[in-house]
C-alpha positions, 0 to 999 in steps of 0.5 A: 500500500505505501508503494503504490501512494509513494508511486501516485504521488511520486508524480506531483513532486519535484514537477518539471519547471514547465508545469510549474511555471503553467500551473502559476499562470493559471493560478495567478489568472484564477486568482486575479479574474477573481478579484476583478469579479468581487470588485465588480461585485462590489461596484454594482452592489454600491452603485445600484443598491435595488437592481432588477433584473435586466441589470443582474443580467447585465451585470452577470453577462459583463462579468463574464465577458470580463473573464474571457478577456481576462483569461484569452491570450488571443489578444486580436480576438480581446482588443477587437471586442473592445473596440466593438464595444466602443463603436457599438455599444458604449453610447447606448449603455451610457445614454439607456441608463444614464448610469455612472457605472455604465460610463465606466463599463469600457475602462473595465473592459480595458483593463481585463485585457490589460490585467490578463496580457500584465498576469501573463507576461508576469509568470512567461517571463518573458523579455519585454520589448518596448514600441517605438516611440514609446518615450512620447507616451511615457513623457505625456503620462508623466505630464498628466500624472504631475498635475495632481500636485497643481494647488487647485486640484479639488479632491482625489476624486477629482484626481482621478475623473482626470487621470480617466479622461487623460490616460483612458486610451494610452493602452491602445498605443500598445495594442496597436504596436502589438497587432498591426503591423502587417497589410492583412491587419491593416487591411481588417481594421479599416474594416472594422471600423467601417462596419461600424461607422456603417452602423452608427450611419443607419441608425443617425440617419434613423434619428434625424428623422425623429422629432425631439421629444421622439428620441428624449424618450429612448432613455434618460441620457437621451433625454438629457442631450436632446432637452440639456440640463438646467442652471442649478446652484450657479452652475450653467446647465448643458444646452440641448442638442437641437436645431431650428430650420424653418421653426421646425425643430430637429435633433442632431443625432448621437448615432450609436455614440454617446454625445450629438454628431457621433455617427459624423465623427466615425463616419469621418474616421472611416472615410480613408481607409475604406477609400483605400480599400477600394483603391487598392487590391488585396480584399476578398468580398470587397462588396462589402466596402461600398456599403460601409462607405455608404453609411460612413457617409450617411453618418456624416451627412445626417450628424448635423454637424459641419465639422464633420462634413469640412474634416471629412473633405479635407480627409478625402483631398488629402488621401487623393493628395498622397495617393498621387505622391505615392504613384498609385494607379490613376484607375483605381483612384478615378474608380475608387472616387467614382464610387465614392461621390455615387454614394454621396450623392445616393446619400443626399437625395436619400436625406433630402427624401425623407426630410 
């Protein structure tokens, strides 16, 4: 009998250093994935003392999206379902519940993929390679952290609602060091982000039809961007989103973003790169690119927003500026224009037929 345990267990001694360093890495994700959950917990609990159901739900879905991110090392997987996120869903949670838990959802998401990418590069032990560059983004950090000893600063909440406003999107400096560096990645983000300027097109496109008080009743973000906020206690209230032709008033529309113009901004972020899609060769299924072009430019032109339409044209001149410098064939460009002012035009008659 003491032979046979001395030969179960002779296995789990002196374990081969390569178990080992993975059993730590599990146990260090476990543990960690953990304590995010718990604080998460805990934030909920704090936030929303009665919670209903779709928000025990909610909350039990996003935990769980948390942990995947958390635990997968795929980190084109990760960083591309934050980003969708982002684009799709962050302005809608935020504006539906005008909850401050729901505006801090994304930084969440963010630091799950960067706390699974610190717990694995923790026990690989791994030589770290720093981007190019990178001495900027240190310089910048430096400079945002430095102004907490400012005088004037009010409190350390207030520290910290600044170091989330400045510091929020340094990860994604390393994300993309990390994921795009090649012509297929390149490739896939500019249509990634089509798709989405797509989606927040049809859906502000959607909103310009409907009248103030129609998109108020969405949810109570809603409501606040388009009716804005009262003077209270000396402090200036928030105008509403809104705008008069012919004392007819109308909305300008957040698209699936959080603020007026959201669907022109992505619109406009989209723009050259699905221009460049179409110009240049190398991506199956390219039907894809014109409809996500289409909406680019219907976000833009529905957003109500000038600047959106003035960068979007200054962008576009720019891509045909350095599309000649770089030689590209005049064919493709002329094409690749030629689609591009058709689906404007589509665009604007769409509008004005609906107006």
């Amino acid at each position: 009998m003491s032979m046979l345990g001395a030969r179960l267990a002779a296995p789990t001694v002196g374990a081969h250093p390569a178990v080992a360093a993975r059993r730590m890495h599990d146990l260090t994700l476990v543990a960690v994935t953990g304590l995010v959950a718990l604080g998460l917990a805990f934030g909920v609990v704090l936030a929303i003392p009665n919670p209903g159901l779709v928000t025990v739900v909610g909350v039990i879905v996003a935990m769980l999206v948390v942990f995947a991110l958390i635990v997968s090392p795929r980190y084109e997987v990760t960083v591309t379902i934050v980003v969708l996120y982002l684009g799709l869903l962050d302005g809608p949670v935020k504006l539906l519940t005008a909850s401050r838990a729901a505006s801090s959802l994304r930084n969440v998401l963010v630091l799950a993929v960067l706390i699974g990418m610190a717990a694995r590069l923790a026990t690989d032990r791994k030589k770290i390679s720093i981007p190019p560059l990178s001495a900027w983004v240190f310089g910048f950090v430096a400079a945002v952290l430095i102004q907490a000893l400012n005088p004037a600063t009010h409190g350390f909440l207030k520290i910290v609602g600044g170091y989330r406003q400045e510091l929020e999107w340094i990860p994604f400096f390393f994300f993309g060091y990390l994921l795009i560096r090649s012509k297929e990645r390149l490739r896939k983000m500019f249509l990634i982000i089509g798709v989405i300027a797509l989606a927040n097109g049809a859906v502000s496109a959607y909103q310009s039809r409907l009248s103030p008080s129609a998109l108020a009743s969405w949810g109570p973000g809603y409501a606040t961007k388009v009716k804005g906020t009262p003077t209270e206690n000396g402090k200036k209230g928030l105008a509403g989103r809104t705008y008069v032709i012919e004392g007819e008033p109308h909305v300008r529309p957040p698209g699936l973003a959080s603020d007026a113009g959201g669907g022109g901004g992505l619109g406009v972020l989209a723009l050259p790169g699905l221009l460049a899609l179409l110009s240049v060769g190398g991506l199956r299924r390219k039907w894809v690119v014109p409809i996500c072009f289409a909406g680019a430019v219907l976000g833009i032109a529905s957003s109500g927003a000038r600047s959106s339409v003035v960068v979007a044209v200054v962008a576009l001149l720019s891509y045909v500026v350095l599309s000649m410098v770089a030689r590209l064939r005049i064919t493709r460009l002329l094409a690749a224009l030629l689609v591009g002012a058709a689906l404007t035009v589509g665009a604007g008659e769409y509008l004005i037929a609906e107006s």
